[in-house]
ChimeraX commands (.cxc) that place a marker at each C-alpha (Angstrom):
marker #1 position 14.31,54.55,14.80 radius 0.5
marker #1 position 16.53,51.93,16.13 radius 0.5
marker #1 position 18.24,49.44,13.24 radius 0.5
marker #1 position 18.37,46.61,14.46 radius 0.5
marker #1 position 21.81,44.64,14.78 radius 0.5
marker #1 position 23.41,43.33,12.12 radius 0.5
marker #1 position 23.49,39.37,12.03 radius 0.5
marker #1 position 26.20,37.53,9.79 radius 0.5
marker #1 position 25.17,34.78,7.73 radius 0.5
marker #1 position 27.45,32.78,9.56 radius 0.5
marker #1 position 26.27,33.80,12.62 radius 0.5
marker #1 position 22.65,33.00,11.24 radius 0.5
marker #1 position 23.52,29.63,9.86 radius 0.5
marker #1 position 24.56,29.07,13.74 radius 0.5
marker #1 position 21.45,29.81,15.21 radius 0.5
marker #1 position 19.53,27.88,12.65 radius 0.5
marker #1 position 21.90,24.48,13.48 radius 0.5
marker #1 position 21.15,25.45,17.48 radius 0.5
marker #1 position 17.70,25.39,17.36 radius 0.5
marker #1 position 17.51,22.64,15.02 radius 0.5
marker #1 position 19.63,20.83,17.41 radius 0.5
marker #1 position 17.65,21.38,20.39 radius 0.5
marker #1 position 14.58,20.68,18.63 radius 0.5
marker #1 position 15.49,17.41,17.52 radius 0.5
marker #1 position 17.11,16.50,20.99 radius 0.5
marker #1 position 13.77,17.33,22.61 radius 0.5
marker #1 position 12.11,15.16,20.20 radius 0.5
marker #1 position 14.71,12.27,21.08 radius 0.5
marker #1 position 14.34,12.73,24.69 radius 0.5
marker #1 position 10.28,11.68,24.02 radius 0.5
marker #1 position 11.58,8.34,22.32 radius 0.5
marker #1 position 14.03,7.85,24.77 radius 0.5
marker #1 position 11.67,8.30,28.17 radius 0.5
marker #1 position 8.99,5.64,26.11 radius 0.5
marker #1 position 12.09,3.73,25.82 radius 0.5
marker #1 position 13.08,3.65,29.45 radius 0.5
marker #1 position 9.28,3.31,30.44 radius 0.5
marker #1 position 8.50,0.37,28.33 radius 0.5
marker #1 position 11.76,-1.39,29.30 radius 0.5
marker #1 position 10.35,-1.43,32.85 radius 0.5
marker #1 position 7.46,-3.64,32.17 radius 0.5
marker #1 position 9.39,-5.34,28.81 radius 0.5
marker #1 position 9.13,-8.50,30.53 radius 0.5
marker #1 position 5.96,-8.66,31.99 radius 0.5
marker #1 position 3.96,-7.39,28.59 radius 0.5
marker #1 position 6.08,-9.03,26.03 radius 0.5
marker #1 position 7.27,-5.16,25.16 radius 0.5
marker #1 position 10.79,-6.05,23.55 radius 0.5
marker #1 position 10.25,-4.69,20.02 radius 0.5
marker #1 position 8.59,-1.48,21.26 radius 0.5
marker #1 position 11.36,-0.87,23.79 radius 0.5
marker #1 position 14.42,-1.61,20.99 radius 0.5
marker #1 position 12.13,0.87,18.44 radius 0.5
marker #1 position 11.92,3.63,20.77 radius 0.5
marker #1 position 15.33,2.82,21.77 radius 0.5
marker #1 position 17.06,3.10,17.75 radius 0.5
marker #1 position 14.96,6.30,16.98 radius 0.5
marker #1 position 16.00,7.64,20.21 radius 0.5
marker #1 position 20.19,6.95,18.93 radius 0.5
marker #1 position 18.98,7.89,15.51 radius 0.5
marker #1 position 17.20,11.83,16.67 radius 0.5
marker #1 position 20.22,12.02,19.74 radius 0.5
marker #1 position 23.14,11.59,16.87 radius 0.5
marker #1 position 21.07,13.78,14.62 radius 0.5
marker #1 position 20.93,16.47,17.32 radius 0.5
marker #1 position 24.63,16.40,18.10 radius 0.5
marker #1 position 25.39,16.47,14.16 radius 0.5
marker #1 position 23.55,19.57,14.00 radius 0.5
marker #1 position 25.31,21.23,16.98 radius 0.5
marker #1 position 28.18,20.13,16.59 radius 0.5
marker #1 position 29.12,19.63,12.57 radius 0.5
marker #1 position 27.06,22.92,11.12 radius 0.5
marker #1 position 25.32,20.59,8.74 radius 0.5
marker #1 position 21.95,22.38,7.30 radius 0.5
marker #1 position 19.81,18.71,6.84 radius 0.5
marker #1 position 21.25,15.51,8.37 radius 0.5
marker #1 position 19.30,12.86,5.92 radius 0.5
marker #1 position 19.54,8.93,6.61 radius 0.5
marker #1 position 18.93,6.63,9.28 radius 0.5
marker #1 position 22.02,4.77,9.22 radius 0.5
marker #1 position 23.51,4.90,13.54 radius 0.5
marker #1 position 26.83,3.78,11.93 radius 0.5
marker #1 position 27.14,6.85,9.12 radius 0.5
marker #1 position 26.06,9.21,11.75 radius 0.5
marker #1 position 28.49,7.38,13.90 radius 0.5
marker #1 position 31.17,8.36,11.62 radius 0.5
marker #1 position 30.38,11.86,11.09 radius 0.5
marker #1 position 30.85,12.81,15.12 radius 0.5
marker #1 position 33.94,14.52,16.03 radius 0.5
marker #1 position 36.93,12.79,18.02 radius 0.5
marker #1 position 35.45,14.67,20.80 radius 0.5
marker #1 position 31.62,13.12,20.49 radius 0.5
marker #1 position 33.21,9.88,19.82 radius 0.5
marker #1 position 35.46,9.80,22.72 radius 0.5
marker #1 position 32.19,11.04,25.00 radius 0.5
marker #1 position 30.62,8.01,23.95 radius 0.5
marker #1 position 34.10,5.53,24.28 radius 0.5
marker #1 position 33.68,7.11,28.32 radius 0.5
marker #1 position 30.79,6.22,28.80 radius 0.5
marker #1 position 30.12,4.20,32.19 radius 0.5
marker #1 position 29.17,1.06,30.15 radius 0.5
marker #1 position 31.90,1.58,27.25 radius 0.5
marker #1 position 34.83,2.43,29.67 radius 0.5
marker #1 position 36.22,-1.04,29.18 radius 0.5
marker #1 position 35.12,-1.68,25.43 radius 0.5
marker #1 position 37.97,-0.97,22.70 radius 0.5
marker #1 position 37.09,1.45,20.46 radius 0.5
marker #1 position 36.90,-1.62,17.41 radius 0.5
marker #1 position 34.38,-3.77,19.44 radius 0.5
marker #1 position 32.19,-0.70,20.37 radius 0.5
marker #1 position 32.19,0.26,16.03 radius 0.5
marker #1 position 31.18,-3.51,16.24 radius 0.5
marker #1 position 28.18,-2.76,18.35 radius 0.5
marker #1 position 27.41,0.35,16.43 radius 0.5
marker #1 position 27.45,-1.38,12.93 radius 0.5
marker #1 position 25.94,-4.53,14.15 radius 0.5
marker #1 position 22.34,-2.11,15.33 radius 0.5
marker #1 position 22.96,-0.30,12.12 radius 0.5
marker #1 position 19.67,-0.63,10.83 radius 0.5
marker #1 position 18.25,-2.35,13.73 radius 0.5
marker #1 position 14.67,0.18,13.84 radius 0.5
marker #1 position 13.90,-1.00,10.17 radius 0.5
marker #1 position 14.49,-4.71,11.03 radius 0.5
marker #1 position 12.50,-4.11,14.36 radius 0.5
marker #1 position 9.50,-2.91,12.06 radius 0.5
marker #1 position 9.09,-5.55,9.78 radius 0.5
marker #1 position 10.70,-8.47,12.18 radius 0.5
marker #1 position 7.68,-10.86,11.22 radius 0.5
marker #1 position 9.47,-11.18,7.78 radius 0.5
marker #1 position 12.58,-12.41,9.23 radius 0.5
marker #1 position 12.95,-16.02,10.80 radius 0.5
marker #1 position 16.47,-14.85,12.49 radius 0.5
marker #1 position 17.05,-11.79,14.59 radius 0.5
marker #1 position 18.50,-10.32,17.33 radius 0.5
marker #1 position 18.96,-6.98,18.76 radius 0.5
marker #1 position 22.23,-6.54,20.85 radius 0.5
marker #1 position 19.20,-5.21,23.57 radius 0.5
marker #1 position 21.37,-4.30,26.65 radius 0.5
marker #1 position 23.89,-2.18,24.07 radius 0.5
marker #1 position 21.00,-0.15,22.37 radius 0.5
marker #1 position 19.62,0.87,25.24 radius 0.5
marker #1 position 23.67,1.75,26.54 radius 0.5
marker #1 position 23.93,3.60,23.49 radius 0.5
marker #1 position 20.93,5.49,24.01 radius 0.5
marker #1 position 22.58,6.38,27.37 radius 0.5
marker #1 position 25.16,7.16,25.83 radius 0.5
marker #1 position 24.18,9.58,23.46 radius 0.5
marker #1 position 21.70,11.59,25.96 radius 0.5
marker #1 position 24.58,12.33,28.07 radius 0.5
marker #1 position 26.73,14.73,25.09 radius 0.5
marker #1 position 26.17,17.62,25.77 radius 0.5
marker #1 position 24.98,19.88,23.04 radius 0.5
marker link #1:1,2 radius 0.2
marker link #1:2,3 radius 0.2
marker link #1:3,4 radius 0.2
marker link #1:4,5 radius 0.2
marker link #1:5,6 radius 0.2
marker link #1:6,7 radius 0.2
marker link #1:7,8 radius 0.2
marker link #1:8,9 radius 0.2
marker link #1:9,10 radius 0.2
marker link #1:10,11 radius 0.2
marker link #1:11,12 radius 0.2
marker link #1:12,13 radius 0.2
marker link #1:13,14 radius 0.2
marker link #1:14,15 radius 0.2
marker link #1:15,16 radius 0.2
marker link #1:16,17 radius 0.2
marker link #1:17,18 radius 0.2
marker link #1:18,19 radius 0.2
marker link #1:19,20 radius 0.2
marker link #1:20,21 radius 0.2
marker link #1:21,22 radius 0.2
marker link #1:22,23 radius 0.2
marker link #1:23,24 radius 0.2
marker link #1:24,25 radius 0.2
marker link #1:25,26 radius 0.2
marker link #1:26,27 radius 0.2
marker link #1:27,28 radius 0.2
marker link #1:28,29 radius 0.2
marker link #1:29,30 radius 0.2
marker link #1:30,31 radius 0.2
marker link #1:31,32 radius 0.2
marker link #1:32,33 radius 0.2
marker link #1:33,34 radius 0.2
marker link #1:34,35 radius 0.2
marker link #1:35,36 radius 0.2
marker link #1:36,37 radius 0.2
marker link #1:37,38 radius 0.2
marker link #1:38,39 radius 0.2
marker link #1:39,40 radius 0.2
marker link #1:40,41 radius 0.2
marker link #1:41,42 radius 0.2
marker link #1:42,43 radius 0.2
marker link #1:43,44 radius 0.2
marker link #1:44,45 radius 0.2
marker link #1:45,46 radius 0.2
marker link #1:46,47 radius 0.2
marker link #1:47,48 radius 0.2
marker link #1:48,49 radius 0.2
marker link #1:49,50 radius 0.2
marker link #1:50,51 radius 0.2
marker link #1:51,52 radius 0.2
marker link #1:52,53 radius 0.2
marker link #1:53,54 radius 0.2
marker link #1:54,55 radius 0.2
marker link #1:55,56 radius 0.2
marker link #1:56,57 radius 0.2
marker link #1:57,58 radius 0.2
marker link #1:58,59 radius 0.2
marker link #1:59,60 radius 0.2
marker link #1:60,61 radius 0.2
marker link #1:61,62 radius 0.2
marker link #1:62,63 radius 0.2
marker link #1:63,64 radius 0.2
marker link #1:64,65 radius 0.2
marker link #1:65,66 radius 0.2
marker link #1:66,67 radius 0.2
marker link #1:67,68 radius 0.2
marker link #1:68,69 radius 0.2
marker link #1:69,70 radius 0.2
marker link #1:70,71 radius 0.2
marker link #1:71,72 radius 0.2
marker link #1:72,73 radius 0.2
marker link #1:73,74 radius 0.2
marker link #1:74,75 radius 0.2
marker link #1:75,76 radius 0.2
marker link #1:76,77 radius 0.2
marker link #1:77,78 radius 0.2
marker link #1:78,79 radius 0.2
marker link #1:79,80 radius 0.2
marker link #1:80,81 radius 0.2
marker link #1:81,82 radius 0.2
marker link #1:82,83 radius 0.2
marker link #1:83,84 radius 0.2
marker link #1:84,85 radius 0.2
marker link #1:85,86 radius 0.2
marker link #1:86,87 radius 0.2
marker link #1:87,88 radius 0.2
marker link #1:88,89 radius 0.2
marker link #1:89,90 radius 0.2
marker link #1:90,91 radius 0.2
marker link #1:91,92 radius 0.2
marker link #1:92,93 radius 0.2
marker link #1:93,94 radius 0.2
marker link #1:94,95 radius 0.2
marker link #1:95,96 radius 0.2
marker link #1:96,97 radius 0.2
marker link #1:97,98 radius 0.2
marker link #1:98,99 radius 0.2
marker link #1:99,100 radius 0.2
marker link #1:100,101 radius 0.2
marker link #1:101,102 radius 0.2
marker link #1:102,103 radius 0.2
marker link #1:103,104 radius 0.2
marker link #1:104,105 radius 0.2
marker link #1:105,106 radius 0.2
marker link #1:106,107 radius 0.2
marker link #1:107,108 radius 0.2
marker link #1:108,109 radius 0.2
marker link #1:109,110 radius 0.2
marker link #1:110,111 radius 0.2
marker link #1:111,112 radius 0.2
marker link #1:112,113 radius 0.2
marker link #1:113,114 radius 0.2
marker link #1:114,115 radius 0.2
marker link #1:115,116 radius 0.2
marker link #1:116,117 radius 0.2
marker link #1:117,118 radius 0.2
marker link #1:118,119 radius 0.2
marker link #1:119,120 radius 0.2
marker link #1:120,121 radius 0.2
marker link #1:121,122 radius 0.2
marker link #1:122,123 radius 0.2
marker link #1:123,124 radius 0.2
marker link #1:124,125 radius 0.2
marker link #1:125,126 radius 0.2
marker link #1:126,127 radius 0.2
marker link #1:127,128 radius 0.2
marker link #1:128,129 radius 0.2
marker link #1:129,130 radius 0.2
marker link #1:130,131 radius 0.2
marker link #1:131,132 radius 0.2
marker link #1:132,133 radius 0.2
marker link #1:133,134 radius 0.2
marker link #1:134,135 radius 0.2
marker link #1:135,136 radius 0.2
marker link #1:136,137 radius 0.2
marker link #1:137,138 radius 0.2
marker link #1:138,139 radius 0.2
marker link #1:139,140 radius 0.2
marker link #1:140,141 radius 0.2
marker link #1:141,142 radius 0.2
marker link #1:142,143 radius 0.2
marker link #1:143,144 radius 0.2
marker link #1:144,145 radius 0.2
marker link #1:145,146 radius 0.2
marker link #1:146,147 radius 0.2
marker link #1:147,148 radius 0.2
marker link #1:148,149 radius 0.2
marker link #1:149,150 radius 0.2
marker link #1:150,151 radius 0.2
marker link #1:151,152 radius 0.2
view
């Protein structure tokens, strides 16, 4: 009989955050293409709030994903882009600071942009409630960029 090798919990707990990861990137990359399709015809068929939906749960499952690469966290909870944000590394965050878009952005004014879309997909819902609202629409999708790019 062979044993089979012997795993570390560590090691374990590693695998676990990997697939996670990749799972929820996968799952981002779905809101992200519906994203980039519905922005194509955005003007034509009135699709704004679809395309800025797709486009904050894309940021939100993208962050999640490199949070669960990249910080070992078991369960990332909360939909908050600027507390997940906050949690990258200096590494993730300087990714994003690089982007193409960003490159000329200080690192203040692109927090700005970050806490400014905070909560933007549960305003986007409901925005029938709301008499004033705006989306920062050429960032989010950016940010989405962005955040596909890292590498996890």
């Amino acid at each position: 009989m062979i044993a089979p090798d012997k795993v570390s919990k560590k090691d374990k707990k590693n695998n676990m955050n990997t697939d996670m990861a990749k799972s929820v990137f996968i799952e981002a990359k779905y809101y992200y293409k519906a994203a980039e399709i519905l922005e194509k015809e955005r003007e034509e068929d009135k699709l704004f709030p679809p395309v800025i939906m797709n486009a904050t749960f894309a940021c939100e499952l993208f962050s999640k994903a490199i949070l669960y690469r990249k910080s070992g966290e078991k369960v990332i909870r909360g939909h908050s882009l600027k507390k997940l944000y906050d949690n990258f590394s200096d590494e993730v965050k300087i990714q994003i600071q690089t982007y193409q878009k960003f490159k000329n952005m200080s690192e203040d004014r692109l927090v700005k942009f970050i806490d400014d879309i905070d909560e933007l997909f549960e305003f986007w819902r409901y925005r029938f409630e709301y008499s004033n609202y705006s989306a920062h629409y050429s960032f989010v999708l950016d940010y989405m960029r962005a955040l596909n790019e890292i590498k996890i």
